[in-house]
Wavefront OBJ file of the C-alpha trace (Angstrom):
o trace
v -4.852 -0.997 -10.174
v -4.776 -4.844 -10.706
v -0.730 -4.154 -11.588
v -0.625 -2.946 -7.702
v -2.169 -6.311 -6.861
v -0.111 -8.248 -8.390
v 3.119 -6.728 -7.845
v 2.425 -6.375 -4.295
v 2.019 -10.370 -4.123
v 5.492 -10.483 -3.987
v 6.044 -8.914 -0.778
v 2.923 -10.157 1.231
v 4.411 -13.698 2.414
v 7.704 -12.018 3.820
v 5.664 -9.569 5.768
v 2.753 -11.592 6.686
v 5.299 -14.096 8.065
v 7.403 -11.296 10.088
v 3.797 -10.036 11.436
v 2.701 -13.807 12.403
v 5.953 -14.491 13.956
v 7.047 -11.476 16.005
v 3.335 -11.102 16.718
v 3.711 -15.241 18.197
v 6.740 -14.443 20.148
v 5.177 -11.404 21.887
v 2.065 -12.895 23.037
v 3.968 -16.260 23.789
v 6.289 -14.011 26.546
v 3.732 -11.607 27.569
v 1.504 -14.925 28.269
v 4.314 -16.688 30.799
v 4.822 -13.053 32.622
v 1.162 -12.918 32.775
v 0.910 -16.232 34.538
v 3.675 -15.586 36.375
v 2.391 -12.266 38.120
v -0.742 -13.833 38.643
v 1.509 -16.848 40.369
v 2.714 -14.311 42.656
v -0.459 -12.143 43.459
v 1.106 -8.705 41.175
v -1.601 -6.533 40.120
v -1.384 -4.109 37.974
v -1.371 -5.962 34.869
v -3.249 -3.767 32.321
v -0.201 -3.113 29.943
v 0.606 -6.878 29.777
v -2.914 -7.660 29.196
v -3.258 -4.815 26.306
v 0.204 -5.915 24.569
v -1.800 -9.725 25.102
v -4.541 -8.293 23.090
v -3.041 -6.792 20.327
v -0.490 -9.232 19.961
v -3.464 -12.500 19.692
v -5.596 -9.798 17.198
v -2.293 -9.394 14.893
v -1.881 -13.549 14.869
v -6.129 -13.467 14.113
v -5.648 -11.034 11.348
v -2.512 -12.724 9.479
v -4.390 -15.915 9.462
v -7.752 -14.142 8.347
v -5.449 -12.365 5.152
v -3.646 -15.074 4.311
v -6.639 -17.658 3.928
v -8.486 -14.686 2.261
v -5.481 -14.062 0.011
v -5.036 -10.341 0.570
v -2.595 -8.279 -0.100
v -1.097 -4.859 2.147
v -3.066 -2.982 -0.832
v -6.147 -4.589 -0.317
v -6.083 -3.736 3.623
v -4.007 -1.205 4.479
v -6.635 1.028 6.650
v -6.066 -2.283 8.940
v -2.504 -1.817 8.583
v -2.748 1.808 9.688
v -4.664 0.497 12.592
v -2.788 -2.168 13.676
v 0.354 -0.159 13.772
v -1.623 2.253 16.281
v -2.367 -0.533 18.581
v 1.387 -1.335 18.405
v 2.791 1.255 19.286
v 0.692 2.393 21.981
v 0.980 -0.614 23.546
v 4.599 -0.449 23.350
v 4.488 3.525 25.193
v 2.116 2.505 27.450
v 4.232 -0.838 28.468
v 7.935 1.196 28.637
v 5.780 4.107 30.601
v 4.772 1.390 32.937
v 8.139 -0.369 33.414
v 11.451 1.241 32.513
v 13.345 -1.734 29.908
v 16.568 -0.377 31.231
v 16.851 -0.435 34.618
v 13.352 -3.008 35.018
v 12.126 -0.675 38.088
v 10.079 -3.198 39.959
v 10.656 -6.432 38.512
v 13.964 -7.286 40.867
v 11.796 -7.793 43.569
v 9.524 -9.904 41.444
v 12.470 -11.979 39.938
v 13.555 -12.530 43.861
v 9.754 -13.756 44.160
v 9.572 -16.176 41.387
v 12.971 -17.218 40.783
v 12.516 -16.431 36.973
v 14.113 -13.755 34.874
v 11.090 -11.278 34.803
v 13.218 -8.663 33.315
v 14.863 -10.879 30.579
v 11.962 -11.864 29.189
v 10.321 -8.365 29.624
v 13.084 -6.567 27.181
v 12.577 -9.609 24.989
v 9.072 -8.721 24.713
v 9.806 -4.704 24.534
v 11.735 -5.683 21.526
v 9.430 -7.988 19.493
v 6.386 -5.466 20.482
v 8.404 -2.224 18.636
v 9.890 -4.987 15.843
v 5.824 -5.815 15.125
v 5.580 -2.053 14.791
v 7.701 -2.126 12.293
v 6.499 -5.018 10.479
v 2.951 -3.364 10.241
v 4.904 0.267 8.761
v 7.027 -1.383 6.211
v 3.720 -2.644 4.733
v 2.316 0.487 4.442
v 5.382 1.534 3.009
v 5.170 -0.961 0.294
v 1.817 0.100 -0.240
v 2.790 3.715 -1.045
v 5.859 2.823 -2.583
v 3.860 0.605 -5.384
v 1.027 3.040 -5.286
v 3.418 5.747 -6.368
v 4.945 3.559 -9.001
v 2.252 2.295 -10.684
v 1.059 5.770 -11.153
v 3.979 7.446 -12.473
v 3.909 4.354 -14.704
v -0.079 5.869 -16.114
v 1.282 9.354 -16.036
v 4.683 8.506 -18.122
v 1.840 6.058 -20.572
v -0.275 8.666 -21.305
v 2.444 10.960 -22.028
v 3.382 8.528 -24.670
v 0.267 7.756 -26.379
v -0.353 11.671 -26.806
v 1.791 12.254 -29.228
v 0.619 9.327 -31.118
v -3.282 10.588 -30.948
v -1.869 14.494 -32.201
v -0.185 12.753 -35.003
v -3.246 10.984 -36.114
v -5.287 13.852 -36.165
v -2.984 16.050 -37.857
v -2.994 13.296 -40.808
v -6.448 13.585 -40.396
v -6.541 17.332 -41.205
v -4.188 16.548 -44.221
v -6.186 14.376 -45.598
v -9.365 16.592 -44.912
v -7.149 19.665 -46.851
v -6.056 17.595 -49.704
v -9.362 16.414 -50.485
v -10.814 20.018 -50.985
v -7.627 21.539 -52.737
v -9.039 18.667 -55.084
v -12.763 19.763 -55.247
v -11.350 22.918 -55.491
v -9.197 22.555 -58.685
v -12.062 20.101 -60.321
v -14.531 23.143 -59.561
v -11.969 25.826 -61.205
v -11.330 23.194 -64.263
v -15.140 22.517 -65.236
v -15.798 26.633 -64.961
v -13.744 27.588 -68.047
v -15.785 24.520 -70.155
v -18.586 25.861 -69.460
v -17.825 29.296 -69.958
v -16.498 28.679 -73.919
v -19.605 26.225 -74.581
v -22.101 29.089 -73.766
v -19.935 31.890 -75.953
v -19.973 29.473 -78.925
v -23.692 28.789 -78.879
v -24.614 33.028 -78.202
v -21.816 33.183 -81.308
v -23.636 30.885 -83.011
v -27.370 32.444 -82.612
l 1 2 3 4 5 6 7 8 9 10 11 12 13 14 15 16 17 18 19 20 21 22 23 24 25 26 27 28 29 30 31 32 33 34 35 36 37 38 39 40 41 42 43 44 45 46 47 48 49 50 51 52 53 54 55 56 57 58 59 60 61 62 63 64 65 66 67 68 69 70 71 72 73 74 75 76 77 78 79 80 81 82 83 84 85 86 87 88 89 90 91 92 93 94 95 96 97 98 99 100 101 102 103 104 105 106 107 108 109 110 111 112 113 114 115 116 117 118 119 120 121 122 123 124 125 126 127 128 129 130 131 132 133 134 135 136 137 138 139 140 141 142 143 144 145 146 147 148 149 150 151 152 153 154 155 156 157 158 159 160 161 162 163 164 165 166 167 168 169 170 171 172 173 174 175 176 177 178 179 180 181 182 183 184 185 186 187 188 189 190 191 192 193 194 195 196 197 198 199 200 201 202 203
């Protein structure tokens, strides 16, 4: 297990910094629509405000793993989370809006004189690419976690023939050593035998 840890090291800093960054973008776009709408009197601002949310408690979390030093091993039930959050964010904003054809935000963009629905598909984007950032972790995870146990399995499989060898010697060594009691025992019998027949001879 601490061979997951330390392997997995080398692919925390590239995703931690694609989390922290896409993660920064989103809520930094989200944020200026967000003051915009509320600029212009536009309610209906739940989705925005959710994708807000999830975006500034990915940015917490980074910062909170990296000054903790913890891996995508260490904390992937977060991971699994976090992806959740994504995603349903990112369904519940496209339900709201439609990134293709921005139903609704023309009239807004006639409002404010800002391009609503450019930055709008920006933040579509970043939301599913911080998705993705959060899944490829997990797939490290399970992609070291799989290694590193085929590694045990293909270990073990080597050291058994080594421990079958050593107890075969064993029994070698076990059967040699009474083949020798056993011809000492058959030696001294005959002695014995022609010592008592000379002293009855003798009598």
């Amino acid at each position: 297990m601490q061979d997951i840890f330390r392997d997995q090291n080398h692919f925390t800093a590239p995703i931690r910094l694609c989390q922290l960054i896409f993660a920064c973008i989103v809520a930094g776009v989200v944020g200026a629509l967000l003051q915009v709408f509320e600029s212009i009197g536009v309610r209906g601002q739940g989705p925005f405000i959710l994708v807000e949310s999830v975006a500034g408690l990915s940015i917490l979390l980074v910062f909170i793993f990296a000054a903790a030093g913890l891996n995508n091993v260490g904390i992937w039930p977060v991971s699994v989370i976090m992806a959740i959050l994504w995603i349903t964010s990112f369904v519940n904003l496209i339900n709201a809006i439609d990134p293709v054809h921005c139903s609704g935000l023309r009239v807004l963009e006639q409002r404010s004189h800002i391009d609503i629905c450019g930055q709008y598909k920006v933040a579509v984007g970043f939301i599913f690419a911080s998705f993705l950032a959060w899944i490829f972790g997990l797939i490290e995870v399970f992609r070291l976690v799989n290694r590193t146990w085929q590694a045990t399995v293909a270990n073990a499989q080597n050291l058994h023939p080594l421990r079958k060898g050593a107890k075969d010697r064993d029994l070698h060594k076990k059967s040699l050593r009474q083949q020798s009691f056993g011809h000492m025992s058959k030696a001294k019998v005959p002695v014995k035998f022609g010592a008592l027949v000379a002293i009855l001879s003798e009598a």
